[in-house]
DSSP file (Angstrom, degrees, kcal/mol; ACC not computed):
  #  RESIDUE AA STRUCTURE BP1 BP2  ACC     N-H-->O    O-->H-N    N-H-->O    O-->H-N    TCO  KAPPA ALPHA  PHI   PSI    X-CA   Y-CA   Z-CA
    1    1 A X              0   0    0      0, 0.0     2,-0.2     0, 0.0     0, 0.0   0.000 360.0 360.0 360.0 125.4   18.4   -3.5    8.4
    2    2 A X        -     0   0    0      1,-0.0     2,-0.4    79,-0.0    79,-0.0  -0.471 360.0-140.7 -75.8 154.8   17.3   -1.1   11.2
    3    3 A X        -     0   0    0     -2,-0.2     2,-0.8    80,-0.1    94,-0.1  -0.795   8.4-143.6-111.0 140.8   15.2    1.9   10.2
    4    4 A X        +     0   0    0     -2,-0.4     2,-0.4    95,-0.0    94,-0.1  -0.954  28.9 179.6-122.7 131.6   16.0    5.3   12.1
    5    5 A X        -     0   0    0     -2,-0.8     2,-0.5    92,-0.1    94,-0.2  -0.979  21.2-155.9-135.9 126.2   12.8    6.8   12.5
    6    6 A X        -     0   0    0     -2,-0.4    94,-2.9     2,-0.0     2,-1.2  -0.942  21.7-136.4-115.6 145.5   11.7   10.5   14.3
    7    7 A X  E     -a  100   0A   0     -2,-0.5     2,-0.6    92,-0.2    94,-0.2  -0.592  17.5-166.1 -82.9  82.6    8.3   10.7   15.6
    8    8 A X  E     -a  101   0A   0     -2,-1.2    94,-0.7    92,-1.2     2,-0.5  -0.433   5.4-167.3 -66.7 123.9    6.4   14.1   14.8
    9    9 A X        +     0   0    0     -2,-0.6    94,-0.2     1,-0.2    -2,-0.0  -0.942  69.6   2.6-130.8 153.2    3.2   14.7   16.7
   10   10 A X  S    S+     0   0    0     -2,-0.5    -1,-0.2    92,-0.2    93,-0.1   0.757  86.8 174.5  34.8  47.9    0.8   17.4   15.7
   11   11 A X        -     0   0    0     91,-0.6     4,-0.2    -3,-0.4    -1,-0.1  -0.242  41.8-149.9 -60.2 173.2    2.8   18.5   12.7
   12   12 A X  S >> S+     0   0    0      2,-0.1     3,-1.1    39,-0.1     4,-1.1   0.705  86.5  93.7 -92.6 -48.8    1.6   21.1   10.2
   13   13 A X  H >> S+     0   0    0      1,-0.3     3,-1.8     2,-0.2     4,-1.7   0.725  83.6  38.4   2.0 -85.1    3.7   18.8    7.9
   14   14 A X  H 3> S+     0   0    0      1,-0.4     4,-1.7     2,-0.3    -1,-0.3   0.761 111.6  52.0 -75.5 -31.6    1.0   16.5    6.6
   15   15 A X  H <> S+     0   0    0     -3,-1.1     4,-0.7     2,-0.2    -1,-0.4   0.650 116.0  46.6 -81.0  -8.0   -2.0   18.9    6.1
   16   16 A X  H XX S+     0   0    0     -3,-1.8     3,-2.3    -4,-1.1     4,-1.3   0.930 110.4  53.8 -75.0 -55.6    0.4   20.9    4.1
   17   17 A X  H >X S+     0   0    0     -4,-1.7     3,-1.3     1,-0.2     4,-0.7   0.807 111.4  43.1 -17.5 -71.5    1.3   17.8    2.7
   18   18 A X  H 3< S+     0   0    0     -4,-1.7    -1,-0.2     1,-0.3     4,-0.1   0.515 111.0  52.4 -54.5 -25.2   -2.2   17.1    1.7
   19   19 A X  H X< S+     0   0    0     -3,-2.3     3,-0.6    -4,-0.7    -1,-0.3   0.909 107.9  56.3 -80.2 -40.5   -3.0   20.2    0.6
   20   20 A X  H X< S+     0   0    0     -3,-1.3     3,-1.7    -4,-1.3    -2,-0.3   0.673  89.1  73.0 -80.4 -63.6    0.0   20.1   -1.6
   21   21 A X  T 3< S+     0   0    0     -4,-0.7    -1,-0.2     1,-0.3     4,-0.2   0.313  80.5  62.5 -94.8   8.7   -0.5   17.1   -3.6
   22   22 A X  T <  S+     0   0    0     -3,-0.6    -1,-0.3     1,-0.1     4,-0.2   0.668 114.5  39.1 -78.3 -19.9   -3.2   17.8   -6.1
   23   23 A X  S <  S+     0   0    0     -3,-1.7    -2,-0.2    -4,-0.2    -1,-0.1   0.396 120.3  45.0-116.1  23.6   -0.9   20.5   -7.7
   24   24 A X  S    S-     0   0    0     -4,-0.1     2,-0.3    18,-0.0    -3,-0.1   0.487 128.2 -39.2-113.3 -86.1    2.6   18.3   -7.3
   25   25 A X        -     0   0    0     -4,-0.2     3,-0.2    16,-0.2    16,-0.2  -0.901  67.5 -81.9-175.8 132.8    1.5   15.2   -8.5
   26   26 A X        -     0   0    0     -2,-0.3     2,-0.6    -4,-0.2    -1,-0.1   0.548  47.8-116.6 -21.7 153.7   -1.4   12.9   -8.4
   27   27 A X        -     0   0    0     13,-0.1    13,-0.2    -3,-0.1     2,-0.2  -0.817  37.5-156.5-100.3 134.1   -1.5   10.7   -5.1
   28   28 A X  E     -B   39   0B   0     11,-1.2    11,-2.4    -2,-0.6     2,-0.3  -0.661   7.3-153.4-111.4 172.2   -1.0    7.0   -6.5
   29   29 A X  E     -B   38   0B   0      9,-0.2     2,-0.6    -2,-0.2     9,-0.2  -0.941   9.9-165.0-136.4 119.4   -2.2    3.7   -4.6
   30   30 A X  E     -B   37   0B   0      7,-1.9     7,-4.5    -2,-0.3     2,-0.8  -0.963  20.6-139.7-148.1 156.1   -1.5    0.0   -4.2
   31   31 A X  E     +B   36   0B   0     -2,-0.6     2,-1.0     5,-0.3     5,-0.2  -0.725  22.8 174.3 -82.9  93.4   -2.9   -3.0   -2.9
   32   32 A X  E >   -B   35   0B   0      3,-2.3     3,-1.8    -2,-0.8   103,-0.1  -0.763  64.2 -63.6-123.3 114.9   -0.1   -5.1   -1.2
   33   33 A X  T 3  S-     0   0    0     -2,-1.0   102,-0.0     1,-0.2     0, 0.0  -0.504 118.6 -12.0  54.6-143.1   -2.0   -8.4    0.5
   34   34 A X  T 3  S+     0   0    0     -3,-0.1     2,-0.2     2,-0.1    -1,-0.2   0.447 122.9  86.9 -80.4  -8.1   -4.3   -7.0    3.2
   35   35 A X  E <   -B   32   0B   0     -3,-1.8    -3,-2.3    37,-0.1     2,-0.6  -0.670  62.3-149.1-114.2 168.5   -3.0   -3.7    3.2
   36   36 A X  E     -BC  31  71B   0     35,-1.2    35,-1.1    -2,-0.2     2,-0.6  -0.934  22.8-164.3-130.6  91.2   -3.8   -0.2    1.0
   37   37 A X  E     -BC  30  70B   0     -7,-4.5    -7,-1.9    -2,-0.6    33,-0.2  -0.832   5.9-161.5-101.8 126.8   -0.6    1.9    0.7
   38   38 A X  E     +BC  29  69B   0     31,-0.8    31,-0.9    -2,-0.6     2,-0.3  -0.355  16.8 171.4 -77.4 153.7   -0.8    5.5   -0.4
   39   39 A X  E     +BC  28  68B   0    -11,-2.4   -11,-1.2    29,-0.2     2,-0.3  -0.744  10.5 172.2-170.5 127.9    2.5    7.3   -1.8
   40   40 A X  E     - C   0  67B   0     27,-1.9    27,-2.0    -2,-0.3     2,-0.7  -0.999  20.2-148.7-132.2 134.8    3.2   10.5   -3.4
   41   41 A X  E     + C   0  66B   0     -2,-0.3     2,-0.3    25,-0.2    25,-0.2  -0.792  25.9 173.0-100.5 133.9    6.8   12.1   -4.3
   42   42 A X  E     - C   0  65B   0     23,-4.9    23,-3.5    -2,-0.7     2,-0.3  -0.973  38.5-102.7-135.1 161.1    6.9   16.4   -4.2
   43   43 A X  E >   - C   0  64B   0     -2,-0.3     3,-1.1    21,-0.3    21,-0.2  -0.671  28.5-127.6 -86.4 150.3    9.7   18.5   -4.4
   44   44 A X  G >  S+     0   0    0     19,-1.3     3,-1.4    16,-0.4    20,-0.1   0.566 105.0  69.6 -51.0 -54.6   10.9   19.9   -1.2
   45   45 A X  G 3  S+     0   0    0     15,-0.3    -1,-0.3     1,-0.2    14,-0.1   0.426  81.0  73.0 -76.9   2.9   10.8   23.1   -2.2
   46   46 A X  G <  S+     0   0    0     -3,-1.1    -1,-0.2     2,-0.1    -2,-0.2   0.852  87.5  88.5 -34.2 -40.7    6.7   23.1   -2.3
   47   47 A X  S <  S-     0   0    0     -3,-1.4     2,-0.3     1,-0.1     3,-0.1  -0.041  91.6-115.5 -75.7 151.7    7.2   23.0    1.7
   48   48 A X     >  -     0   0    0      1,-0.1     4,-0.5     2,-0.0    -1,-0.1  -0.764  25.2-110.2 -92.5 172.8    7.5   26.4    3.2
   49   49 A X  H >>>S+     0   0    0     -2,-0.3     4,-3.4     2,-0.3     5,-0.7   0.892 114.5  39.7 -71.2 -54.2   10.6   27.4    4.8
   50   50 A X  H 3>5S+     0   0    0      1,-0.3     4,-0.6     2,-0.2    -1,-0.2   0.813 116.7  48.0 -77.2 -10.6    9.8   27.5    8.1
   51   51 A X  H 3>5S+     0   0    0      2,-0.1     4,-2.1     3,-0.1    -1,-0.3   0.842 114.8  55.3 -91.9 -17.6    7.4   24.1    8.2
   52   52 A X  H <<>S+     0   0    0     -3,-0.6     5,-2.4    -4,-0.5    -2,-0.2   0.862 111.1  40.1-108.5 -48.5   10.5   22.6    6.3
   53   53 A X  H ><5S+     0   0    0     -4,-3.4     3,-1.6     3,-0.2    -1,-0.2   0.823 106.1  60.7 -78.5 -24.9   12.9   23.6    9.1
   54   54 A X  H 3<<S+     0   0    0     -5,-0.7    -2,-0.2    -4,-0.6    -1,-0.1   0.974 116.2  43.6 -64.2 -42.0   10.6   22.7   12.3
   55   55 A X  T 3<5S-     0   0    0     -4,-2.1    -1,-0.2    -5,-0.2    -2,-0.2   0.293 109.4-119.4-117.1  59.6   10.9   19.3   10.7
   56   56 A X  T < 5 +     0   0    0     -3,-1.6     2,-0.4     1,-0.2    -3,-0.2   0.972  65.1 131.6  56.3  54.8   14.5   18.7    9.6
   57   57 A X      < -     0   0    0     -5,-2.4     2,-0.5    54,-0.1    -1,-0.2  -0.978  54.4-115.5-141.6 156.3   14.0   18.4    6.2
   58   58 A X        -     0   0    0     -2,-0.4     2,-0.4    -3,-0.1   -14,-0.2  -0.712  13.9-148.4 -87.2 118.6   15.8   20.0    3.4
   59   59 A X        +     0   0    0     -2,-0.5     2,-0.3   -15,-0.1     3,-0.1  -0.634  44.5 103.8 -71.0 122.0   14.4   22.4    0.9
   60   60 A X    >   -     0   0    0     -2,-0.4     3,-2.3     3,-0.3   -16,-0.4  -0.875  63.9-104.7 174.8 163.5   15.9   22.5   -2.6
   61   61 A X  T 3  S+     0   0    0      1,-0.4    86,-0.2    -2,-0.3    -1,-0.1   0.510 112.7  60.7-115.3  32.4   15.6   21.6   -5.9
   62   62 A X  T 3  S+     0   0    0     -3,-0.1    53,-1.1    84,-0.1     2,-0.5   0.151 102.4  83.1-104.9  22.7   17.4   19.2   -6.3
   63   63 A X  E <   - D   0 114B   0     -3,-2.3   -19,-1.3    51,-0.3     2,-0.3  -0.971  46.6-170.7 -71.6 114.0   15.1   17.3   -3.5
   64   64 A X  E     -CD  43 113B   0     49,-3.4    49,-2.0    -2,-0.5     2,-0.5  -0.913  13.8-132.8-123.2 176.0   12.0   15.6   -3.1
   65   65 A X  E     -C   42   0B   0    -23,-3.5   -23,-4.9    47,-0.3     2,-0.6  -0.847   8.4-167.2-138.6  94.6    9.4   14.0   -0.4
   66   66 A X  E     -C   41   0B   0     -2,-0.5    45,-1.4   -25,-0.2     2,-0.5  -0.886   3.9-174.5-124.0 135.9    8.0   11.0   -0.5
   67   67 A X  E     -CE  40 110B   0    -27,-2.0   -27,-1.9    -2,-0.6     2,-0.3  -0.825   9.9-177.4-119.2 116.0    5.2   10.5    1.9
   68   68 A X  E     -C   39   0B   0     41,-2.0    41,-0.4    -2,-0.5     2,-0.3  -0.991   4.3-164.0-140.2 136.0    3.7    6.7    2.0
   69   69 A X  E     -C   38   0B   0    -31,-0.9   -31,-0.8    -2,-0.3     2,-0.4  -0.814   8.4-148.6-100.4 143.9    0.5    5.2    4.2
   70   70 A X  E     -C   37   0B   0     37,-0.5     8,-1.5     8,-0.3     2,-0.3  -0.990  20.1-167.1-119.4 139.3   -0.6    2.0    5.1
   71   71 A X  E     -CF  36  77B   0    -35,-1.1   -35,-1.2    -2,-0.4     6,-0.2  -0.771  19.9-121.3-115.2 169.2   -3.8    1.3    5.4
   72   72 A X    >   -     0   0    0      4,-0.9     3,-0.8    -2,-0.3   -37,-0.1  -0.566  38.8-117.2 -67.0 141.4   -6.6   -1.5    6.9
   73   73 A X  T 3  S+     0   0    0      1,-0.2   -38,-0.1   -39,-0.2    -1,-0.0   0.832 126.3  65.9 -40.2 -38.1   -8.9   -2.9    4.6
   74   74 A X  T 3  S-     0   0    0      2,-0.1    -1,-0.2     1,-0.1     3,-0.1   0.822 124.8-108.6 -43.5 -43.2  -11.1   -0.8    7.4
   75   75 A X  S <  S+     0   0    0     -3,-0.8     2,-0.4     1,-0.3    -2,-0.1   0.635  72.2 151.2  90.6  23.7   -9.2    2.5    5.8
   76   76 A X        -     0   0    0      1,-0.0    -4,-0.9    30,-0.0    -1,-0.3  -0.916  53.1-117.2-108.3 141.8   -7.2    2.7    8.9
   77   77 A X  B     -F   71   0B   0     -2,-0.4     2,-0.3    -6,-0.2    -6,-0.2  -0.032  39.3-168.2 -46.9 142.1   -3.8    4.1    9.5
   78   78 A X        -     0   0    0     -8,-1.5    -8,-0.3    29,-0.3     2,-0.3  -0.976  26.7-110.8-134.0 175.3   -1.7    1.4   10.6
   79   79 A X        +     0   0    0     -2,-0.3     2,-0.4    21,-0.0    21,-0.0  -0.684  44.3 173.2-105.3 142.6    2.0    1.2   12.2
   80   80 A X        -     0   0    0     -2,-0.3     2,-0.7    49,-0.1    49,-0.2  -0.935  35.2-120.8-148.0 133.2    4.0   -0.4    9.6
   81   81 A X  E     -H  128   0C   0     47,-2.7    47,-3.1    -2,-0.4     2,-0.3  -0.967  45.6-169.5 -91.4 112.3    8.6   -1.1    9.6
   82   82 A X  E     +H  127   0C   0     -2,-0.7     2,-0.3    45,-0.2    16,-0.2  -0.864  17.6 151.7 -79.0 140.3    9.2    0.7    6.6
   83   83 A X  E     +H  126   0C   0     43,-1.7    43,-1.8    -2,-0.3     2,-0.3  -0.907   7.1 123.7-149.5 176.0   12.4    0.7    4.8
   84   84 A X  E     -HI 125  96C   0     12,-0.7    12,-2.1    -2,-0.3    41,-0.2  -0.957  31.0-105.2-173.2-167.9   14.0    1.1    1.6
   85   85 A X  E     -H  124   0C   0     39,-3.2    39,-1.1    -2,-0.3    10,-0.2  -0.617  12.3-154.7-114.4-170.3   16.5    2.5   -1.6
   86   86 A X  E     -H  123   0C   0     37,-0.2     8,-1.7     8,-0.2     2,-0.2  -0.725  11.5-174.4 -93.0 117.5   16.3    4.2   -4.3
   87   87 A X  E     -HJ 122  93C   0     35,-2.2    35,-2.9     6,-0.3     6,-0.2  -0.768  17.1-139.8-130.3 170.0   18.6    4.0   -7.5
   88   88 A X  E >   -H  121   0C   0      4,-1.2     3,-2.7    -2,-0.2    33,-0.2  -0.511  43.1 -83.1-123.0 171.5   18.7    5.9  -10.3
   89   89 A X  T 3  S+     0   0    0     31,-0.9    32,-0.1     1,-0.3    30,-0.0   0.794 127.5  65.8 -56.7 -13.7   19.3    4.4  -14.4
   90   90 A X  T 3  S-     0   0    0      2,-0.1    -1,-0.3     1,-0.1     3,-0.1   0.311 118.4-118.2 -90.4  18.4   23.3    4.4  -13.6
   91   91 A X  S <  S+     0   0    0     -3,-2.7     2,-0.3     1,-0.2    -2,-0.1   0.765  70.2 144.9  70.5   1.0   22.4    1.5  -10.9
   92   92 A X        -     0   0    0      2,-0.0    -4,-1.2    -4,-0.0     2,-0.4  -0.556  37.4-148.7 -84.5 138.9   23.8    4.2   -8.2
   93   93 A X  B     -J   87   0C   0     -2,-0.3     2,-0.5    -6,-0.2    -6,-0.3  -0.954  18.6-155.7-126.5 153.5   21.7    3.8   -4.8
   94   94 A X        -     0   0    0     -8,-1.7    -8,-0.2    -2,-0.4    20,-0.1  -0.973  20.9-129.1-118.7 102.0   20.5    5.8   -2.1
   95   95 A X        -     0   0    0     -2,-0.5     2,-0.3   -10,-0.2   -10,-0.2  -0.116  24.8-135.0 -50.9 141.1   19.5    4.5    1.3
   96   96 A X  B     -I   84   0C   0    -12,-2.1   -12,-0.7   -11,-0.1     2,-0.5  -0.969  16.3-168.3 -79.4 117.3   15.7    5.9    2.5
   97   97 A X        -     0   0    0     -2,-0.3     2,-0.6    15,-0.2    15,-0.4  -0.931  20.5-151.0-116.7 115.5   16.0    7.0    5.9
   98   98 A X        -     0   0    0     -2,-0.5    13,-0.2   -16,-0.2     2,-0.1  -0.747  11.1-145.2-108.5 143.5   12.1    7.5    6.9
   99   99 A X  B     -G  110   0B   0     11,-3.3    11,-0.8    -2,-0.6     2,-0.4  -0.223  12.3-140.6 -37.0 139.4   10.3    9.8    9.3
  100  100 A X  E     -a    7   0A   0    -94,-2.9   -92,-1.2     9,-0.2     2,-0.5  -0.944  17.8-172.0-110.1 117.1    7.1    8.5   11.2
  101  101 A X  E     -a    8   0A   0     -2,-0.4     7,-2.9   -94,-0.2     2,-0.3  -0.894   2.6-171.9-105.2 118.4    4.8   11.3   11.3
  102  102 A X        +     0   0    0    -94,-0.7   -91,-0.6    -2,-0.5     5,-0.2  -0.855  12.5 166.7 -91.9 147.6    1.6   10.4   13.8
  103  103 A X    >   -     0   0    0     -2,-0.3     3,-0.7     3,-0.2     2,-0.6  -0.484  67.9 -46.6-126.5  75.4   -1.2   13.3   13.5
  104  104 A X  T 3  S-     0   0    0      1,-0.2   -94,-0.0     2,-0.1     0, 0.0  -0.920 122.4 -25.4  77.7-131.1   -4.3   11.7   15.1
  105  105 A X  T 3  S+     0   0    0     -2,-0.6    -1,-0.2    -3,-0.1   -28,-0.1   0.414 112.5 108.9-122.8  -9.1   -4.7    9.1   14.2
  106  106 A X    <   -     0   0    0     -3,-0.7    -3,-0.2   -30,-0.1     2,-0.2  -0.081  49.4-153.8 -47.0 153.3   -2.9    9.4   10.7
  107  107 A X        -     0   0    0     -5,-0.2   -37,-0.5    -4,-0.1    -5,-0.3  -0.634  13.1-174.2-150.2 102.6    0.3    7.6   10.4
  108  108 A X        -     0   0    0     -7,-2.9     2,-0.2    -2,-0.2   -39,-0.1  -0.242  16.6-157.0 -98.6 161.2    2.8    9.1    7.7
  109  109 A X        -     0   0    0    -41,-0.4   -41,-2.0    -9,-0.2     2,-0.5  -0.878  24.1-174.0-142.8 109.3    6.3    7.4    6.7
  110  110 A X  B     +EG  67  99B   0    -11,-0.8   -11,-3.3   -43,-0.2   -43,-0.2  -0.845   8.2 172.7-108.1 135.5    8.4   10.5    5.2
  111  111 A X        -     0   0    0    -45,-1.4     2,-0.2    -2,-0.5   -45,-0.2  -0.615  30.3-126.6-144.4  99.9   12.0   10.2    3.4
  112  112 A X        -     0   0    0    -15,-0.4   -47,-0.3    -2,-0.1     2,-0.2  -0.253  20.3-166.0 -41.2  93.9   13.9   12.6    1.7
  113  113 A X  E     -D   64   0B   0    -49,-2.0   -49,-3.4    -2,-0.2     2,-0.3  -0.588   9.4-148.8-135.1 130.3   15.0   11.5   -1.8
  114  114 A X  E     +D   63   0B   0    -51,-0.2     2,-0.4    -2,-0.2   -51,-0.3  -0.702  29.5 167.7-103.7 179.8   18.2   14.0   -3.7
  115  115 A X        -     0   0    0    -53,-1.1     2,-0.3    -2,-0.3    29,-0.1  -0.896  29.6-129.7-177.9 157.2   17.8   14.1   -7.8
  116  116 A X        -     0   0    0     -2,-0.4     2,-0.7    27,-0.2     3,-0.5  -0.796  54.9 -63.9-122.5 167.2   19.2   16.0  -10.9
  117  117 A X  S    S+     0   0    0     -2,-0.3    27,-0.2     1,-0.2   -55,-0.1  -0.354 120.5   4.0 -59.3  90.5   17.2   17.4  -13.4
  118  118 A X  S    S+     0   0    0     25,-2.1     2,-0.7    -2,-0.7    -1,-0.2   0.846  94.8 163.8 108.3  53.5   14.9   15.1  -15.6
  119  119 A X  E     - K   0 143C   0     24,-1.0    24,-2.4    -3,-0.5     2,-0.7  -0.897  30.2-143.6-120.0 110.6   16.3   11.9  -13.2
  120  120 A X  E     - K   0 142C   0     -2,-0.7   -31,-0.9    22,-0.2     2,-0.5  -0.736  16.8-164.3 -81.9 122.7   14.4    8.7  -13.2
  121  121 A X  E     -HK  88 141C   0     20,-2.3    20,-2.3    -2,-0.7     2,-0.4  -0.872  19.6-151.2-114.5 154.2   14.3    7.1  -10.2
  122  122 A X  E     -HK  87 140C   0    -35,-2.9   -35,-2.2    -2,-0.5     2,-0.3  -0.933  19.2-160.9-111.0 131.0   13.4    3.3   -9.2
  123  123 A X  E     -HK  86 139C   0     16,-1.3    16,-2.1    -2,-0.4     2,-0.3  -0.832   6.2-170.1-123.0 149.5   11.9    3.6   -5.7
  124  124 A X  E     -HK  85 138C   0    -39,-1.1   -39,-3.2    -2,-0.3     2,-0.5  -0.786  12.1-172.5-147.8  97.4   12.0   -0.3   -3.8
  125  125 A X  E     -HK  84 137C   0     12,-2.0    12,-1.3    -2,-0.3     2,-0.4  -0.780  10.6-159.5 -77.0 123.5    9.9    0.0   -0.5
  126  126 A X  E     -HK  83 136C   0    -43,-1.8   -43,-1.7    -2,-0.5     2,-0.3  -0.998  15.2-178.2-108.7 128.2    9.9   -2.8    2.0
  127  127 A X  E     -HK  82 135C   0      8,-0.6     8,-1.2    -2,-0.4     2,-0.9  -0.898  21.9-169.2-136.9 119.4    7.1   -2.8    4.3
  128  128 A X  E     -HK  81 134C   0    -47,-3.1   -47,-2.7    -2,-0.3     6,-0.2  -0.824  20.2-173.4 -99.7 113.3    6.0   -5.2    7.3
  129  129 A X        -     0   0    0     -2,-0.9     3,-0.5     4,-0.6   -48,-0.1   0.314  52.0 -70.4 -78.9-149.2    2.3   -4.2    8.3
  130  130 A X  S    S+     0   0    0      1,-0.2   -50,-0.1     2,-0.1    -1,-0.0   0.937 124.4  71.5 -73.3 -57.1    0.9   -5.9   11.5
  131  131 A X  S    S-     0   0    0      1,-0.1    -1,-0.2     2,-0.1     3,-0.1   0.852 103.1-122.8 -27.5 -40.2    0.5   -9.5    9.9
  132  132 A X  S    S+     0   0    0     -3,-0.5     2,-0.6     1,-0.2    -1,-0.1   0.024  72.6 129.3  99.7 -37.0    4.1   -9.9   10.0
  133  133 A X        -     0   0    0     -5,-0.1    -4,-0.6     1,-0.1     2,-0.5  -0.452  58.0-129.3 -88.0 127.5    4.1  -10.6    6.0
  134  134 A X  E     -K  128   0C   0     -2,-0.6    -6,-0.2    -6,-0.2    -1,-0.1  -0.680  22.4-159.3 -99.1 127.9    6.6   -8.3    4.2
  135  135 A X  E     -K  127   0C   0     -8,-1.2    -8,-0.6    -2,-0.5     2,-0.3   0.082   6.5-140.4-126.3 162.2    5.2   -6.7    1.6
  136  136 A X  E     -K  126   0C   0    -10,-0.2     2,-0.3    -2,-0.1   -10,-0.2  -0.740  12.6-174.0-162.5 104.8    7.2   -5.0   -1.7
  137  137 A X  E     +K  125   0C   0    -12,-1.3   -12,-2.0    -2,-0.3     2,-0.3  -0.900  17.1 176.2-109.2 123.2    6.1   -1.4   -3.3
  138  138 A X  E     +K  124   0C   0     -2,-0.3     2,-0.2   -14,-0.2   -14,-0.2  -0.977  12.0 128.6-148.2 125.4    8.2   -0.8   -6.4
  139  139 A X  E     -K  123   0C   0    -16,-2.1   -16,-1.3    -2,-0.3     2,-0.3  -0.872  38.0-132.2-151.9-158.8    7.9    1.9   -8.6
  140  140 A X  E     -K  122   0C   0     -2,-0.2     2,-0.3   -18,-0.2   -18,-0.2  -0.903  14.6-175.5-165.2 166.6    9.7    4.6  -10.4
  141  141 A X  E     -K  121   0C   0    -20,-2.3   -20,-2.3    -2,-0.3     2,-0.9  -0.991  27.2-117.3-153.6 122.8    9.0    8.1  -10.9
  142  142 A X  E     -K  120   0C   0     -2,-0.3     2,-0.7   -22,-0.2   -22,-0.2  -0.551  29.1-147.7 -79.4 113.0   10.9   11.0  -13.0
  143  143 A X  E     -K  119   0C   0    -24,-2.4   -25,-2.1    -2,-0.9   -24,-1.0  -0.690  12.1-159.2 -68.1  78.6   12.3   13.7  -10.9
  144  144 A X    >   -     0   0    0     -2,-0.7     3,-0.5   -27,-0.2   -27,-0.1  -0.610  23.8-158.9 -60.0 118.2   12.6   18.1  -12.1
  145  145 A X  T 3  S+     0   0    0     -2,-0.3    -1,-0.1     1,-0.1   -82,-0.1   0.747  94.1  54.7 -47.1 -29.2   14.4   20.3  -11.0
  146  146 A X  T 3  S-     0   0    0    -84,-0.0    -1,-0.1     1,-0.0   -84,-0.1   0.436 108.5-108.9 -99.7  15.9   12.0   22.8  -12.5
  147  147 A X    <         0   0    0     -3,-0.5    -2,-0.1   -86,-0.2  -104,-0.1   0.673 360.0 360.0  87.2  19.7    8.8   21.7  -10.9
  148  148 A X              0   0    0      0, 0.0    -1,-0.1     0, 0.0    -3,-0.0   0.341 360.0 360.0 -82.1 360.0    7.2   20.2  -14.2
């Protein structure tokens, strides 16, 4: 599976992001092999309108963001083929078509995820760091429409 990826550089994006995620929801963490991956879902509509539209993404609230890092043992960004679904409890799935946002020396992987109200999703990340060894971030995460 190919990944279709656009390259932001010096977005606003990701320090909004960053600012963002202590009051959307905690940023969670795993250890897969040699590498650190960061990942947080927000709704869409956190973004303001006008950072939302410089980078193609859709506000609404039936949307969310998920925003995933790989790191070095170092605690450096590294360039990573991301890809993945999402499926929901009815087994229905949704392709993840991810972003690569560069800022510096940051390196983001953004993908747009749609939802209904009070919606569990199972998120299934496949990620090949720099080793080569492909790596599997699995989670799931309940989805509001009303921003709970």
């Amino acid at each position: 599976m190919r990944r279709t990826a656009r390259v932001f550089r010096g977005s606003v994006l990701v320090g909004l992001l960053l600012t963002l995620m202590p009051s959307a929801q905690a940023e969670q963490f795993r250890r897969l092999g040699a590498w650190d991956v960061h990942y947080v879902v927000i709704r869409t509509s956190f973004l303001k309108p006008e950072i939302a539209a410089r980078n193609n993404i859709v506000r609404g609230r039936d949307r969310a963001l998920l925003n995933l890092s790989v790191l070095g043992r170092d605690g450096q960004p590294v360039a990573a083929e991301v890809t993945g679904t999402v499926r929901n409890l009815l087994e229905q799935v949704q392709p993840l078509e991810f972003q690569t946002v560069r800022e510096g020396t940051a390196i983001y992987y953004l993908a747009e995820v749609r939802h209904t109200d009070r919606e569990t999703l199972r998120f299934a990340i496949d990620i090949v760091p720099p080793d080569g060894i492909p790596q599997q971030l699995r989670f799931q995460q309940q989805l509001y429409e009303d921003g709970r």
